[in-house]
C-alpha positions in Angstrom: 67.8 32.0 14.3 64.2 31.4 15.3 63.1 29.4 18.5 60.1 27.5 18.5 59.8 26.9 22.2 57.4 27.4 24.8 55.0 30.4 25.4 53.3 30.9 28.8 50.1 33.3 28.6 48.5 33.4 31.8 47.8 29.9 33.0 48.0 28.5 29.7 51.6 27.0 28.0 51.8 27.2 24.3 53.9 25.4 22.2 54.7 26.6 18.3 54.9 24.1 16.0 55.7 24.0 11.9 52.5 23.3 9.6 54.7 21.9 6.9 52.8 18.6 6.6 49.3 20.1 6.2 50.7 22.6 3.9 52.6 19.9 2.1 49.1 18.0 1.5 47.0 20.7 0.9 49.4 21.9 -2.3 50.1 18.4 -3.7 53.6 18.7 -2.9 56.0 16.3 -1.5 59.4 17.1 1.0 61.5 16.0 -2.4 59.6 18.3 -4.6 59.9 21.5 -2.0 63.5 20.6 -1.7 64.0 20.6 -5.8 62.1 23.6 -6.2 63.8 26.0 -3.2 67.0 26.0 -5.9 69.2 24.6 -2.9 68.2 26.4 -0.1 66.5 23.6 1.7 67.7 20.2 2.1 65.4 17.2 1.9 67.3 15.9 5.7 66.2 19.1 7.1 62.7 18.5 5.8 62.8 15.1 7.1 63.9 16.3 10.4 61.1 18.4 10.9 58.5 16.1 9.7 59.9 13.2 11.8 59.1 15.8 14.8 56.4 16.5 13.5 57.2 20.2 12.9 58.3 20.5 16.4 61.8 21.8 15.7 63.3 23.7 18.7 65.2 26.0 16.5 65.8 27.1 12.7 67.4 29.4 11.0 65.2 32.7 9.8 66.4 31.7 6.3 64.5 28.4 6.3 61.3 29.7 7.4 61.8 32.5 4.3 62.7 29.4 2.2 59.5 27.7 3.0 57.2 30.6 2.9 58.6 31.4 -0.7 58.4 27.9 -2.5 54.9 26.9 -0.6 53.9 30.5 -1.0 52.5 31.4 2.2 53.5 33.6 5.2 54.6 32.6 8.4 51.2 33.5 9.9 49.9 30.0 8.0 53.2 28.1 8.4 53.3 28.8 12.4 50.9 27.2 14.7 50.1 28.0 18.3 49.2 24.8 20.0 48.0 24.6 24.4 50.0 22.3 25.9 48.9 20.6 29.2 50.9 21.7 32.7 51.6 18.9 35.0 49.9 19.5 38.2 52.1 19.6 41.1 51.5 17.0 43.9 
């Protein structure tokens, strides 16, 4: 299982996040074709669920992430992103 959570580096908090909307755009595709062509191995609800958080998914399963990389034909170095997230200041 992967977890997509959190990432302090020094001051700054990071948060990972799932690309699989730009990727989607950028190769045509939609969630029901990248379901139809992973043979089964990801569900269009899962696909859905991700988008609807807008890749923000807490955890996965390793096996999705291979999934995805395979049919969109990438690695996870393009389908993971590494995005700041503000701190509250306390006070």
């Amino acid at each position: 299982m992967v977890i997509l959570s959190y990432l302090a580096m020094g001051r700054t908090l990071y948060r990972m996040r799932l690309r699989i909307r730009e990727l989607l755009s950028e190769r045509g595709m939609t969630p029901c074709k990248l379901a139809r062509l992973s043979e089964g191995r990801i569900s269009l609800s899962t696909l859905y669920r991700i988008l609807r958080a807008d890749g923000q998914a807490p955890t996965f399963e390793s096996k999705l992430l291979d999934a995805i990389c395979d049919v969109l034909g990438t690695g996870p170095n393009e389908l993971l992103e590494r995005e700041p997230v503000r701190r509250r200041k306390k006070g």
